[in-house]
mmCIF file of the C-alpha atoms, coordinates in Angstrom:
data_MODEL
# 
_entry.id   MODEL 
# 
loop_
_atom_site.group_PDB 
_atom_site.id 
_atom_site.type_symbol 
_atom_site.label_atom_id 
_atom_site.label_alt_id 
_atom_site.label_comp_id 
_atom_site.label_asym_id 
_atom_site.label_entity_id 
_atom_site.label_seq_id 
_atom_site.pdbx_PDB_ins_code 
_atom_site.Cartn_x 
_atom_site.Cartn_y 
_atom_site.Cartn_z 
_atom_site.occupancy 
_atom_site.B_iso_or_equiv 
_atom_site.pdbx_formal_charge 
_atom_site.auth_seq_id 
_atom_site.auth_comp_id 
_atom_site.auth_asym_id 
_atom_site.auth_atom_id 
_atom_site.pdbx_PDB_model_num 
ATOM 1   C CA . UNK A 1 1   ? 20.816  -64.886 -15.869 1.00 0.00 ? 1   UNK A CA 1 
ATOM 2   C CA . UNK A 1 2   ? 18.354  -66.494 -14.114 1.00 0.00 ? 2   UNK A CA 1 
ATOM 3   C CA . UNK A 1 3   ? 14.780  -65.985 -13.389 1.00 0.00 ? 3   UNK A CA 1 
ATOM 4   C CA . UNK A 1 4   ? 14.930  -64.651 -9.918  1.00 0.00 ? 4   UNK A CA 1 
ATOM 5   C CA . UNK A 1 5   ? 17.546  -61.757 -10.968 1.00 0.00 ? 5   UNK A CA 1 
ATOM 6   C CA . UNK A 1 6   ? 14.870  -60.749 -13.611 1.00 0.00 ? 6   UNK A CA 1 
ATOM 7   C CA . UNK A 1 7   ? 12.157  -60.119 -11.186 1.00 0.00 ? 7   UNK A CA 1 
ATOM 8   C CA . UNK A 1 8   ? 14.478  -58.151 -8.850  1.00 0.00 ? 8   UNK A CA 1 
ATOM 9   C CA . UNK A 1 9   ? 15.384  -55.690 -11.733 1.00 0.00 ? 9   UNK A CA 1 
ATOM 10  C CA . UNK A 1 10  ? 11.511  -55.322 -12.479 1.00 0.00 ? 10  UNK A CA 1 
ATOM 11  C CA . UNK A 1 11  ? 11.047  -54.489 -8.595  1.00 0.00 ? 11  UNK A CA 1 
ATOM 12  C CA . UNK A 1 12  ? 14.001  -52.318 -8.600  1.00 0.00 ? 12  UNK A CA 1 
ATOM 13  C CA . UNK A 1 13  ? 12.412  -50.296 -11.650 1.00 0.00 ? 13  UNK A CA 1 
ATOM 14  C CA . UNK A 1 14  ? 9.326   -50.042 -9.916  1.00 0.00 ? 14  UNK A CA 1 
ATOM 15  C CA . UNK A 1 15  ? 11.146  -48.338 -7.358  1.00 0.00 ? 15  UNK A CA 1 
ATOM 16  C CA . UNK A 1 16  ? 12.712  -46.262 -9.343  1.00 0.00 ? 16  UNK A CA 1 
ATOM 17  C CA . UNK A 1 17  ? 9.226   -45.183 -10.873 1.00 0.00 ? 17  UNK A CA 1 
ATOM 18  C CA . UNK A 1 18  ? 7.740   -44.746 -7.546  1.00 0.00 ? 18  UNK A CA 1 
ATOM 19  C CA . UNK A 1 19  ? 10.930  -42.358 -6.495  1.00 0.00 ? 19  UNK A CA 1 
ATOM 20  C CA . UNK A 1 20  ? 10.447  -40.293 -9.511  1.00 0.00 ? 20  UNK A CA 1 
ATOM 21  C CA . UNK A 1 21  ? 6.924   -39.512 -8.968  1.00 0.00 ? 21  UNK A CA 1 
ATOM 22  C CA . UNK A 1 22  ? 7.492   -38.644 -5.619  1.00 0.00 ? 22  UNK A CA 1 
ATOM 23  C CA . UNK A 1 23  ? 9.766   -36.437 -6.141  1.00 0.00 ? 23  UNK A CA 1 
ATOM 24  C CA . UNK A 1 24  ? 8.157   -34.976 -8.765  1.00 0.00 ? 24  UNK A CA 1 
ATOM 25  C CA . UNK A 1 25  ? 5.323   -34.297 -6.708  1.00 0.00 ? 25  UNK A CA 1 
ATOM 26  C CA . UNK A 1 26  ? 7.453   -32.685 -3.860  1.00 0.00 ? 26  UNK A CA 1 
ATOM 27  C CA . UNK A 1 27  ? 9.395   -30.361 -6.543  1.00 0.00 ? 27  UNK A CA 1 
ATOM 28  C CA . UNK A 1 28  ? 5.517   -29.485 -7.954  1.00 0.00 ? 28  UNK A CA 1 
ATOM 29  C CA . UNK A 1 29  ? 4.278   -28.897 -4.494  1.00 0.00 ? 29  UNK A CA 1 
ATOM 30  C CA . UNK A 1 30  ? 7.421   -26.760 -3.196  1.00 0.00 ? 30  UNK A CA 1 
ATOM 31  C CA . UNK A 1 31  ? 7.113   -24.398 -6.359  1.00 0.00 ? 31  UNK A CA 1 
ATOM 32  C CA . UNK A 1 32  ? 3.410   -23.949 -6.291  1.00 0.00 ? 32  UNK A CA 1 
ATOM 33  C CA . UNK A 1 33  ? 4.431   -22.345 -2.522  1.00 0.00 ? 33  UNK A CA 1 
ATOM 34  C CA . UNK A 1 34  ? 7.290   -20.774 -3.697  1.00 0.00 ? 34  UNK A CA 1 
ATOM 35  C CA . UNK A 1 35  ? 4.989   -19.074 -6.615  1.00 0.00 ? 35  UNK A CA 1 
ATOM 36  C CA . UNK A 1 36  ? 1.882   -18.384 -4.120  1.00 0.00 ? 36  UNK A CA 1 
ATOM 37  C CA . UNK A 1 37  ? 4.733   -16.405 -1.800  1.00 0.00 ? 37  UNK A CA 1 
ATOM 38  C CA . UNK A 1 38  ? 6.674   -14.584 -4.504  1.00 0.00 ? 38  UNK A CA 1 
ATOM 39  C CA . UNK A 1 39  ? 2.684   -13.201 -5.607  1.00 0.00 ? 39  UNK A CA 1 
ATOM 40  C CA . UNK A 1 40  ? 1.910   -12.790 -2.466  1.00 0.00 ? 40  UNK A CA 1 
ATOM 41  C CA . UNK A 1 41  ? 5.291   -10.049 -2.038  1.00 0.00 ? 41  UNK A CA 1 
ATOM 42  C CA . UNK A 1 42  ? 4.664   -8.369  -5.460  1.00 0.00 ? 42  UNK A CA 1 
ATOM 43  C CA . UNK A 1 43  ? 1.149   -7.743  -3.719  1.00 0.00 ? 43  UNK A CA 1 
ATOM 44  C CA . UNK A 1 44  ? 2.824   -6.541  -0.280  1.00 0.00 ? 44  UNK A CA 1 
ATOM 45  C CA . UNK A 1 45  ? 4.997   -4.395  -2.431  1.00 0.00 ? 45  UNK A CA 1 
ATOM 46  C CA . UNK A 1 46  ? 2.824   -2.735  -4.829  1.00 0.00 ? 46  UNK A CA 1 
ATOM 47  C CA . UNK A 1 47  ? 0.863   -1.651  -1.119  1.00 0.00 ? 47  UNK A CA 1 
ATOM 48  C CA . UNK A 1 48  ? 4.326   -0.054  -0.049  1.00 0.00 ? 48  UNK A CA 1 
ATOM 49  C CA . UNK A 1 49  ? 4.605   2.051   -2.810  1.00 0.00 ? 49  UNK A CA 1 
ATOM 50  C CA . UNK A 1 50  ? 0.559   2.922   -2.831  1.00 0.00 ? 50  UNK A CA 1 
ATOM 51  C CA . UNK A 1 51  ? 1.153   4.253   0.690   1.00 0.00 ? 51  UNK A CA 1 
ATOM 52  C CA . UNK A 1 52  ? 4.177   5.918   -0.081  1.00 0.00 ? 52  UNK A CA 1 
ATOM 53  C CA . UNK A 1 53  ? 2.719   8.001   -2.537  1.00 0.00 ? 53  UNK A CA 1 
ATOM 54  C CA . UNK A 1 54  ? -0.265  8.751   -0.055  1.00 0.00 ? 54  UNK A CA 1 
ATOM 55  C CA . UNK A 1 55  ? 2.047   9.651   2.492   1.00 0.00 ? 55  UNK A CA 1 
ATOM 56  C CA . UNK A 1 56  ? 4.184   11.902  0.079   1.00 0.00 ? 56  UNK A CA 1 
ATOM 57  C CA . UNK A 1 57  ? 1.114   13.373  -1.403  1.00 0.00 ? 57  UNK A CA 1 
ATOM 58  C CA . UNK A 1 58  ? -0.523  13.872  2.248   1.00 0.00 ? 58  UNK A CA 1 
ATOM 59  C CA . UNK A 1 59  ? 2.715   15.969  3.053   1.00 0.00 ? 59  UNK A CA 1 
ATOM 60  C CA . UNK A 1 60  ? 3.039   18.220  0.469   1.00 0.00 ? 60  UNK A CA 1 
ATOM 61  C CA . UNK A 1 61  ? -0.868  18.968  1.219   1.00 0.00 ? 61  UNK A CA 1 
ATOM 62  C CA . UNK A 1 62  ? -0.033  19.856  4.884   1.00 0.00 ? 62  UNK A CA 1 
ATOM 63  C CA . UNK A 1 63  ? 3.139   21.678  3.980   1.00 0.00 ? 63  UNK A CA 1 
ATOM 64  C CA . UNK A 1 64  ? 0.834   23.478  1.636   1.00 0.00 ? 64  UNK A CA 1 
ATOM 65  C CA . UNK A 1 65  ? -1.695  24.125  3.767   1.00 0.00 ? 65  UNK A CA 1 
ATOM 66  C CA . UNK A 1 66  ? 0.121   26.037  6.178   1.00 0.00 ? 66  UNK A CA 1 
ATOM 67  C CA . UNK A 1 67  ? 2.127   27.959  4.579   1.00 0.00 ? 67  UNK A CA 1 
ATOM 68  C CA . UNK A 1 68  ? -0.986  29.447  3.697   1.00 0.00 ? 68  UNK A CA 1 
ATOM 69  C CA . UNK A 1 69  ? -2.428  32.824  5.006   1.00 0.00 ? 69  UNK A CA 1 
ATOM 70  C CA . UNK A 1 70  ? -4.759  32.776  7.747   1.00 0.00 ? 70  UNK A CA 1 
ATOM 71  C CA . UNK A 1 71  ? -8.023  34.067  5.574   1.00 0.00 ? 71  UNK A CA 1 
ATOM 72  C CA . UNK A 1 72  ? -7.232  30.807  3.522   1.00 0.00 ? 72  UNK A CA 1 
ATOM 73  C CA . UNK A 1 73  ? -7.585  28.523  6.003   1.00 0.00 ? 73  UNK A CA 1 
ATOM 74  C CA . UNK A 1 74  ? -11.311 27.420  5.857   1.00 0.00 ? 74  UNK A CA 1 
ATOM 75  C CA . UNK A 1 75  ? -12.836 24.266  5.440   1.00 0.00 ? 75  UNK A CA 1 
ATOM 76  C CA . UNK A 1 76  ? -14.258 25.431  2.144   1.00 0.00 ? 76  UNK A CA 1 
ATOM 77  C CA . UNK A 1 77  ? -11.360 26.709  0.914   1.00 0.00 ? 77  UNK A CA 1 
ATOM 78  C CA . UNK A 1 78  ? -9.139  23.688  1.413   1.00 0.00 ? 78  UNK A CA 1 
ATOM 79  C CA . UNK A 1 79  ? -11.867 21.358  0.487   1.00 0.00 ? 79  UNK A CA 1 
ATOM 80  C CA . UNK A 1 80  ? -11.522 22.301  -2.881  1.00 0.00 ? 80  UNK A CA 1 
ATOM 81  C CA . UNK A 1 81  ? -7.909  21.116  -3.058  1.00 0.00 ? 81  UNK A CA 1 
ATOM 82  C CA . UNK A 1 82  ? -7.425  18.166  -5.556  1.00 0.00 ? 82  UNK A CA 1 
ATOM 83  C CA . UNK A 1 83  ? -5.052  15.582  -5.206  1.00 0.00 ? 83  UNK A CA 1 
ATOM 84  C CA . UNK A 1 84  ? -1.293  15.708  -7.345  1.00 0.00 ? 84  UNK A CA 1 
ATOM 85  C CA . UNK A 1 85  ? -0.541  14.159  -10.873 1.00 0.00 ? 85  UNK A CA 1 
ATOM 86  C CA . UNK A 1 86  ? 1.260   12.253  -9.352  1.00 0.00 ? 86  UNK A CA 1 
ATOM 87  C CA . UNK A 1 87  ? -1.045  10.860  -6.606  1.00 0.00 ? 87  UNK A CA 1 
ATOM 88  C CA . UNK A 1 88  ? -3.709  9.723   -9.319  1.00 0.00 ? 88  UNK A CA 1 
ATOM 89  C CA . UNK A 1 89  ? -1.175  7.713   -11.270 1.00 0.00 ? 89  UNK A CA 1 
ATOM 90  C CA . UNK A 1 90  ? 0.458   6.176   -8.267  1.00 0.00 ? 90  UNK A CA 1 
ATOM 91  C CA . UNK A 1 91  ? -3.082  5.419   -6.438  1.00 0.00 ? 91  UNK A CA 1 
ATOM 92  C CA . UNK A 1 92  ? -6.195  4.316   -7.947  1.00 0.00 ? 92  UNK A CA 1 
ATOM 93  C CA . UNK A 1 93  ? -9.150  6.100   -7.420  1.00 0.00 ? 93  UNK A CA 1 
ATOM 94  C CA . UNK A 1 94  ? -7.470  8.401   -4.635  1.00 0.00 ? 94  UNK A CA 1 
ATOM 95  C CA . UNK A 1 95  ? -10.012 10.678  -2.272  1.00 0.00 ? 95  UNK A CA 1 
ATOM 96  C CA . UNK A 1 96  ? -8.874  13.624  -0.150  1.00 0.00 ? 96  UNK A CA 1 
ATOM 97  C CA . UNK A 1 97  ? -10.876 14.906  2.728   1.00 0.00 ? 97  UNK A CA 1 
ATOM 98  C CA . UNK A 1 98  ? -10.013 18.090  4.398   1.00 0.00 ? 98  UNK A CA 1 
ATOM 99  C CA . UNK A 1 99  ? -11.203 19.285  7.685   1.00 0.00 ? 99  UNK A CA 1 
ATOM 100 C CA . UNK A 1 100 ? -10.814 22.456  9.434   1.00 0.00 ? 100 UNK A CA 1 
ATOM 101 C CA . UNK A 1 101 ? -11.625 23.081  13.410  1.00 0.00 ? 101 UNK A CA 1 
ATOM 102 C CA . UNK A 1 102 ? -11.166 26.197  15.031  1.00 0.00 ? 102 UNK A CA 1 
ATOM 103 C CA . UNK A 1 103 ? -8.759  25.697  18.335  1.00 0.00 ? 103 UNK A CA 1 
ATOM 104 C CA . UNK A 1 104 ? -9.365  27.270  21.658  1.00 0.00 ? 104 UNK A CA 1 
ATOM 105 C CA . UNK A 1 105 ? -6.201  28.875  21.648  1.00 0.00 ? 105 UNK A CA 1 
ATOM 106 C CA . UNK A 1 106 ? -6.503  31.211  18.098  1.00 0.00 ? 106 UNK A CA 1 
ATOM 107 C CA . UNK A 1 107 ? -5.550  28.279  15.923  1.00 0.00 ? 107 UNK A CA 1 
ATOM 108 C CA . UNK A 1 108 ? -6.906  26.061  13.260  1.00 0.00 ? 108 UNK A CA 1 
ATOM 109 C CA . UNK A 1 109 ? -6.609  22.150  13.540  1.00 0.00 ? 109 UNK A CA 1 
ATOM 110 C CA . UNK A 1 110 ? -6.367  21.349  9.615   1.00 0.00 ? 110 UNK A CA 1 
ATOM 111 C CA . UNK A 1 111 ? -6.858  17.243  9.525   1.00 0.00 ? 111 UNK A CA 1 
ATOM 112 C CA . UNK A 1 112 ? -6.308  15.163  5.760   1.00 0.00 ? 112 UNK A CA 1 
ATOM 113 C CA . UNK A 1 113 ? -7.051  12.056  4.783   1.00 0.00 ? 113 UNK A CA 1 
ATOM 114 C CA . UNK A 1 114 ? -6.337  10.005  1.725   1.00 0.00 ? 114 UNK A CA 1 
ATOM 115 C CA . UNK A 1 115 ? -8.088  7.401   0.244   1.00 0.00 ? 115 UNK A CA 1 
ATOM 116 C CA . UNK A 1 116 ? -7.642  4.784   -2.217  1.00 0.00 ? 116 UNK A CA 1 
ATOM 117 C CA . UNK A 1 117 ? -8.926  1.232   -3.756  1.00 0.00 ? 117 UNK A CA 1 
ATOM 118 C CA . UNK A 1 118 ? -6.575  -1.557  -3.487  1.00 0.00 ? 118 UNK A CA 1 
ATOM 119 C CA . UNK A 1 119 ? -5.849  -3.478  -6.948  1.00 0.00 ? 119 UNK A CA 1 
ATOM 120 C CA . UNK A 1 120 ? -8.549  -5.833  -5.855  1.00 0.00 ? 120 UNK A CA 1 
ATOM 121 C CA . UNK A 1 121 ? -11.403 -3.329  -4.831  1.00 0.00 ? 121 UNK A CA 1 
ATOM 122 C CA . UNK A 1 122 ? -10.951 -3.059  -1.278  1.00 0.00 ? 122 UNK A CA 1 
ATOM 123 C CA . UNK A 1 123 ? -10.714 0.137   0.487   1.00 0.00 ? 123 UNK A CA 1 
ATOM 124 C CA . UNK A 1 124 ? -5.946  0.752   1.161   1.00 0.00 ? 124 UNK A CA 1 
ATOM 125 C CA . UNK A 1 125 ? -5.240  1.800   4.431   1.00 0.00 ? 125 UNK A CA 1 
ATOM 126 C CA . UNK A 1 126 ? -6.328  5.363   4.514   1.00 0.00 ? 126 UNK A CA 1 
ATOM 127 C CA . UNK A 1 127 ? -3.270  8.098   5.192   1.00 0.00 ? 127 UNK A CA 1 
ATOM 128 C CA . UNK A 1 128 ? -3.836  10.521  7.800   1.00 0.00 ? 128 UNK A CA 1 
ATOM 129 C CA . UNK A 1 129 ? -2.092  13.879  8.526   1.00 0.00 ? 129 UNK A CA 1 
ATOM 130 C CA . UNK A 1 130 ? -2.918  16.354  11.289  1.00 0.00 ? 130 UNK A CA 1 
ATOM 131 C CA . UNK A 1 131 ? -1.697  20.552  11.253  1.00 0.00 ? 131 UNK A CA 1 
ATOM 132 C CA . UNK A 1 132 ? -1.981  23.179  13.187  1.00 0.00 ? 132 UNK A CA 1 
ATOM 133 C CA . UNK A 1 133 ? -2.312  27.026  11.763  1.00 0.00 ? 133 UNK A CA 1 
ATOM 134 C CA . UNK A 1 134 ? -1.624  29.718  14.174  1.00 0.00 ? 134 UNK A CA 1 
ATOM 135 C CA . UNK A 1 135 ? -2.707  33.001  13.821  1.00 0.00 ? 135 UNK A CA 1 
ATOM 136 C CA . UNK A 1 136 ? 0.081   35.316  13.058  1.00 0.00 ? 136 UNK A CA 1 
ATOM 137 C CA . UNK A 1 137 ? 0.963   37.950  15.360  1.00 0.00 ? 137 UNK A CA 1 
ATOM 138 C CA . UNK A 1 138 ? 0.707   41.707  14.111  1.00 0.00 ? 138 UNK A CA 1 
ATOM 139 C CA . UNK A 1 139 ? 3.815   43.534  14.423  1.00 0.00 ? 139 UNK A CA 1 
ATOM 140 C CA . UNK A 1 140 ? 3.695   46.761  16.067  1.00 0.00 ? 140 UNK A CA 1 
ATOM 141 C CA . UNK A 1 141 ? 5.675   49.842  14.357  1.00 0.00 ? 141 UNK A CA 1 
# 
């Protein structure tokens, strides 16, 4: 062996050296993305199911609402509805607002809205539901 083929292995292991950190840094660089995207869809998801239960929740209100009778539809009578079980675990901090407006034609526009803070504080994307009550017509004997 002479002295020329030792300096080519020592260049060749530089190489190598250099290779390996490169790709080490590419592998570390792909996964921190890879990790930044899969908490960025357990964030996207956990929003889903927030406004699923806001939509379920608004729902049932409405459904509730009118299948009430007519002397029960007032704005201070439905504003004293609270929000499900349910809704509280599946939404933090969840507000309902309830509106009543009397209609031209003998009926009551009953509007909902649900609130909620995000898991970071913000304000979700409220849930809104709209209703109409008509007034029942007597039946004559």
């Amino acid at each position: 062996m002479n002295v020329d083929s030792g300096k080519r292995y020592a260049r060749r292991g530089g190489a190598v050296l250099h290779e390996a950190l490169m790709a080490i840094a590419v592998s570390v660089t792909v996964l921190a993305g890879v990790a930044h995207l899969l908490a960025l869809v357990a964030q996207q998801r956990r929003l889903g199911e927030q406004r699923a239960v806001a939509v379920r929740e608004a729902s049932n209100l409405m459904e509730d609402f009118v299948s009430r009778a007519w002397d029960e539809i007032t704005g201070e009578k439905l504003a004293q509805t609270k929000v499900s079980e349910v809704c509280r675990r599946g939404l933090p901090d969840p507000q309902l607002r309830v509106e009543v407006s009397p209609e031209p034609d003998d009926s009551r526009r009953i509007s909902l809205q649900i609130n909620w803070r995000t898991a970071a504080g913000r304000p979700g994307e409220p849930v809104r539901l709209v209703g109409w009550k008509f007034r029942e017509e007597e039946t004559q004997p």
